[in-house]
SELUMBA-597811 format. One line per field, with one value per residue (C-alpha): residue number from 0; residue in one letter; x, y, z. Coordinates in steps of 0.2 Angstrom, whole numbers. Layout:
N
k = NUM; ... .
r = A; ... .
xx = X; ... .
yy = Y; ... .
zz = Z; ... .
end
This chain:
297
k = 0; 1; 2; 3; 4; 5; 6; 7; 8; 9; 10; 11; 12; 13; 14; 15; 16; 17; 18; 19; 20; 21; 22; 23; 24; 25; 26; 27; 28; 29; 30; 31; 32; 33; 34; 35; 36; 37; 38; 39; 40; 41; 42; 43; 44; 45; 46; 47; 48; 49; 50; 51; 52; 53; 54; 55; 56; 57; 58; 59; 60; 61; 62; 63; 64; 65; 66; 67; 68; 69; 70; 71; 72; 73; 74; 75; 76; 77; 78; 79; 80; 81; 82; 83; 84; 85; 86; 87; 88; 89; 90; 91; 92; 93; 94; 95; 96; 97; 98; 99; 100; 101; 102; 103; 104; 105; 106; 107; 108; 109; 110; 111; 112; 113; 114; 115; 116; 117; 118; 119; 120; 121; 122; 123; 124; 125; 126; 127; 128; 129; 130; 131; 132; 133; 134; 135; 136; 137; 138; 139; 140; 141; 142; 143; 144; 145; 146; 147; 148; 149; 150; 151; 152; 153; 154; 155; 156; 157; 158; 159; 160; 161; 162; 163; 164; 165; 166; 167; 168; 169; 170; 171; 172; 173; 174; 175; 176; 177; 178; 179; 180; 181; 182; 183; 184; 185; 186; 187; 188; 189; 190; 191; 192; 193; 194; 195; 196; 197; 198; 199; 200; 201; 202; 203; 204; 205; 206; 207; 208; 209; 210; 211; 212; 213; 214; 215; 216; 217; 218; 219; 220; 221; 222; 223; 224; 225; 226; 227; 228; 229; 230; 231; 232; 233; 234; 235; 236; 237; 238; 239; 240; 241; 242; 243; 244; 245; 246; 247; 248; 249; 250; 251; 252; 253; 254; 255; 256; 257; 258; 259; 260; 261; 262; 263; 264; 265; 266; 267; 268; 269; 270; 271; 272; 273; 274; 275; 276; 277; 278; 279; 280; 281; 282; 283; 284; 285; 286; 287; 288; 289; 290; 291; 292; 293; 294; 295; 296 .
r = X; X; X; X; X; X; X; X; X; X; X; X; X; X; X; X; X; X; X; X; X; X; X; X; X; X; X; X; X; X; X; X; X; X; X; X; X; X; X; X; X; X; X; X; X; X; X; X; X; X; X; X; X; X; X; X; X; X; X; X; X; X; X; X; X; X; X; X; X; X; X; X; X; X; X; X; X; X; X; X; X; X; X; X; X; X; X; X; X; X; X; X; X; X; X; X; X; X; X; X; X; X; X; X; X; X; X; X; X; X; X; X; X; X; X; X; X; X; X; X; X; X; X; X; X; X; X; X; X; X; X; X; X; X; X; X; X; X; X; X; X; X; X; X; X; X; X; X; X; X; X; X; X; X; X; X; X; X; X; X; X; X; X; X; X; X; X; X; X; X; X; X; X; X; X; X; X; X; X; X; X; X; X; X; X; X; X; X; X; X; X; X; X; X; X; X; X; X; X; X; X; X; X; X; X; X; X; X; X; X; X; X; X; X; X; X; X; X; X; X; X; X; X; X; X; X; X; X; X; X; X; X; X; X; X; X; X; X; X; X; X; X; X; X; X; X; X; X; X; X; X; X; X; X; X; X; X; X; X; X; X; X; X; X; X; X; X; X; X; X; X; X; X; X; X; X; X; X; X; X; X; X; X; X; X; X; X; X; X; X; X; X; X; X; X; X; X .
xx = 0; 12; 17; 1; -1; -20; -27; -35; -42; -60; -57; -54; -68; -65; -80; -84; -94; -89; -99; -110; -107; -121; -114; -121; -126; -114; -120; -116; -114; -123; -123; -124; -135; -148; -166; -163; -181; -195; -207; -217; -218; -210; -198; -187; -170; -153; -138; -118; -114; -95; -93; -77; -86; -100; -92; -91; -108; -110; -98; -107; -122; -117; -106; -120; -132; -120; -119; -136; -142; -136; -146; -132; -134; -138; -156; -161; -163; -176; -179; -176; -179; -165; -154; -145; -149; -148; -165; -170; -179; -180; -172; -157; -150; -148; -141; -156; -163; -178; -189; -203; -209; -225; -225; -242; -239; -219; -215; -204; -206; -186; -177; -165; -148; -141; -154; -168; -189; -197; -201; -215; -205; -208; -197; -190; -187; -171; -153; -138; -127; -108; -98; -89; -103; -106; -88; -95; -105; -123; -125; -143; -150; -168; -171; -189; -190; -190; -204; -220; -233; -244; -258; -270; -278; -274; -267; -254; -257; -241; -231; -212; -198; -184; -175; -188; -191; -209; -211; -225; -235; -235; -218; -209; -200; -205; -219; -214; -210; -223; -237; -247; -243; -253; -247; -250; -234; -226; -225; -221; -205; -201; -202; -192; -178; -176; -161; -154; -141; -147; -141; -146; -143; -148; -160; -165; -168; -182; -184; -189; -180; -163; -168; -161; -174; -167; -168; -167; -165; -164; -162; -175; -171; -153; -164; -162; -179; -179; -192; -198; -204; -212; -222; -229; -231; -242; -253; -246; -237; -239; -230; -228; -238; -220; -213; -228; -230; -212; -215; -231; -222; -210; -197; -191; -178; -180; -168; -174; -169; -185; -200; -211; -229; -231; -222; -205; -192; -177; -160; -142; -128; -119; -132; -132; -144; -145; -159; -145; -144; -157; -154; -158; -173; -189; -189; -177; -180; -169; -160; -143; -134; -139; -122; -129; -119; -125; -132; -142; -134 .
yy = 0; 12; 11; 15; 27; 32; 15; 9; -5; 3; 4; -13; -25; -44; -54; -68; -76; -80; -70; -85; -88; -92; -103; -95; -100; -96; -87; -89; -108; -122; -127; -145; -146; -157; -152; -153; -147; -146; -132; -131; -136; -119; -115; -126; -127; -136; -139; -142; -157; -155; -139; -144; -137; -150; -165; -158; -156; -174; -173; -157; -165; -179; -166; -156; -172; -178; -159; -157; -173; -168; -160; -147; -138; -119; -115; -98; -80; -70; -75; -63; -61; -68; -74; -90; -105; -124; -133; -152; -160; -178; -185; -174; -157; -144; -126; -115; -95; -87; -81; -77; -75; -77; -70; -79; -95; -94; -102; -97; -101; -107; -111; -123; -117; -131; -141; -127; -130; -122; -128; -121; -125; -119; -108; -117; -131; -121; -121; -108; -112; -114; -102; -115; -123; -108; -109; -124; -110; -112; -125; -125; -112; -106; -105; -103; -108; -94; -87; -98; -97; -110; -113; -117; -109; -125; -121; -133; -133; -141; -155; -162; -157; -166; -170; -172; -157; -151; -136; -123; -114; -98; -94; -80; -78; -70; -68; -78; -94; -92; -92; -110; -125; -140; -156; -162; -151; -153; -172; -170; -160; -171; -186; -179; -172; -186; -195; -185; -172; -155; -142; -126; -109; -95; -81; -68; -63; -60; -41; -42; -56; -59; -78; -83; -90; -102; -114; -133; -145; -165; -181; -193; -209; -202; -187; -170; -161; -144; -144; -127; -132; -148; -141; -131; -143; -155; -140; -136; -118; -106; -91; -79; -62; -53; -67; -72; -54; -53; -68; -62; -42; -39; -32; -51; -54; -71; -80; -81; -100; -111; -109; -121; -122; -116; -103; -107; -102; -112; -103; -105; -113; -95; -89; -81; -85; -67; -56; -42; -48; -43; -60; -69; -83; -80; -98; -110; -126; -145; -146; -155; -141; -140; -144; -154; -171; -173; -192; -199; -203 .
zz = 0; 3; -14; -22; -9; -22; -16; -1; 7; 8; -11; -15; -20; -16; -21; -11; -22; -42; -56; -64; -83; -93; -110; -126; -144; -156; -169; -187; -185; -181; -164; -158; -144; -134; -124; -107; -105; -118; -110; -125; -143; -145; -129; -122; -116; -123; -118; -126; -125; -133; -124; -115; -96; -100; -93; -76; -74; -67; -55; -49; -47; -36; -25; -23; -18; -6; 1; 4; 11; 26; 36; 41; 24; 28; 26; 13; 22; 16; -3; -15; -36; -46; -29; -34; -23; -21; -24; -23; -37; -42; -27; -31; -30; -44; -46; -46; -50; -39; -54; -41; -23; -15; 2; 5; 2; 6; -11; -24; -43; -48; -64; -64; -72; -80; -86; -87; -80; -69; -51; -37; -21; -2; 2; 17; 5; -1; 3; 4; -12; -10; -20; -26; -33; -46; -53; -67; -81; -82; -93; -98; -114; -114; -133; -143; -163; -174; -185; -179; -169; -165; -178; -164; -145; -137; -119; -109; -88; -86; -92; -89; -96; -104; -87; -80; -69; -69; -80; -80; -94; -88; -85; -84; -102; -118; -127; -142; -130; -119; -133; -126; -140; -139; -134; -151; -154; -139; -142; -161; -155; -142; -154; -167; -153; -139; -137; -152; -156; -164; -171; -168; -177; -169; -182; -169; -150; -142; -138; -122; -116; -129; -128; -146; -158; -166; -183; -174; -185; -181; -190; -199; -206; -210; -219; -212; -206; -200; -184; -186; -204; -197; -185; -201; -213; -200; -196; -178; -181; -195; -200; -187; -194; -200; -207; -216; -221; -227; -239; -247; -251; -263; -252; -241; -236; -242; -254; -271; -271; -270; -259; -252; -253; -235; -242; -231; -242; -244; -241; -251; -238; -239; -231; -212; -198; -191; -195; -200; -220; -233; -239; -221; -224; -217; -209; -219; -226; -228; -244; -249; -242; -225; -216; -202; -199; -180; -176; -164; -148 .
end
């Protein structure tokens, strides 16, 4: 200190606890991922599996169960909005974010980190996360399929995600992923998506929320299909209003290449996924050129 003689204790800031790191989708590429958790037809969330921080996730999860077994784990203070905490479901214990508080029924409405869903728990039901148990980055992506809607007014109460964790309708997110699905659709995605690895390219973000919309395409029968255009072609999803406006002017920024009957254009491989582009597809179709070389796991 004596030194720096301009610095002083009271001016240095030591945080005790280690700034979470939420993993992305890279843009401009496809992305392999899988569903951890399938909210909707629409929204759900994925995770990397050959990001090189993913393989420490199980041993996270079997620290974190024998930790909190005991009874000595510290109980939560005072909930608050957006506190990270340690919450039990499915016999285990996961990393978790307080979305919500209800003073009145002292629950909190949570979303698990790394393998996204949303849980109602009692409050007292929560623990105290370790600080060492937020080094490992987030490993779960919320995500929502680009330029549908659902072709329907068919509401979900609740259903299960991926892994299992109980998932809400109305949750917290944005307005394009919380727009209800049937479970028609939702079970469509999840057949055409469990058990397999997807790539994802990312085409927007939500306004409101900068979750990235997303093109998710799967295998078939060795054939690639693009989910986002199955869902339309089997009468679940349509065009959402400026997409399908976009395709019907003559200003689009769709790819004069071939268009579908739905009227989902299909885009050249040079193409880029972001919205920035005049030349960026409205909602892409499978051709030959659609780089995707994933296989089911």
């Amino acid at each position: 200190m004596e030194k720096v003689p301009f610095i002083s204790a009271d001016t240095i800031s030591c945080a005790l606890r280690p700034e979470p790191f939420h993993l992305q989708l890279v843009e401009g590429i496809n992305n392999d991922v899988c569903i951890s958790s399938l909210v909707s037809a629409g929204h759900f969330f994925v995770q990397l599996p050959s990001h090189p921080s993913h393989a420490s996730l199980t041993s996270l999860n079997l620290l974190m169960n024998t930790t909190y077994s005991s009874s000595q784990a510290p109980l939560l203070p005072a909930p608050v909005e957006n506190a990270l905490v340690a919450a039990p479901a499915m016999g285990g214990w996961f990393r978790a974010q307080i979305l919500a508080v209800d003073p009145v029924t002292a629950s909190c409405t949570v979303k698990f980190v790394d393998y996204g869903g949303y849980l109602s728990l009692e409050t007292a039901a929560l623990r105290q996360i370790r600080a060492d148990f937020l080094s490992l980055p987030f490993q779960a992506i919320e995500c929502g399929l680009a330029n549908i809607v659902p072709n329907n007014n068919t509401s979900n109460n609740s259903t299960e995600g991926e892994s299992g964790l109980t998932v809400e309708s109305e949750t917290p997110t944005s307005s394009s992923c919380s727009t209800e699905w049937s479970e028609e659709a939702r079970g469509l995605v999840h057949g055409l998506t469990s058990g397999h690895i997807l790539q994802a390219q990312v085409y927007d973000y939500d306004q409101n929320t900068g979750v990235p919309m997303v093109y998710l395409y799967t295998l078939r029968d060795s054939e690639v299909v693009l989910v986002n255009q199955e869902l339309v072609e089997r009468g679940y999803a349509k065009l959402h209003e400026e997409a399908a406006s976009l395709v019907s002017s003559t200003e689009t920024k769709v790819s004069p290449s071939t268009t579908t009957s739905s009227g989902i254009s299909s885009p050249s491989s040079e193409q880029s996924t972001t919205p920035e582009s005049d030349t960026t597809p409205i909602l892409a179709t499978v051709n030959e050129t659609t780089p995707l070389t994933a296989a089911s796991t």
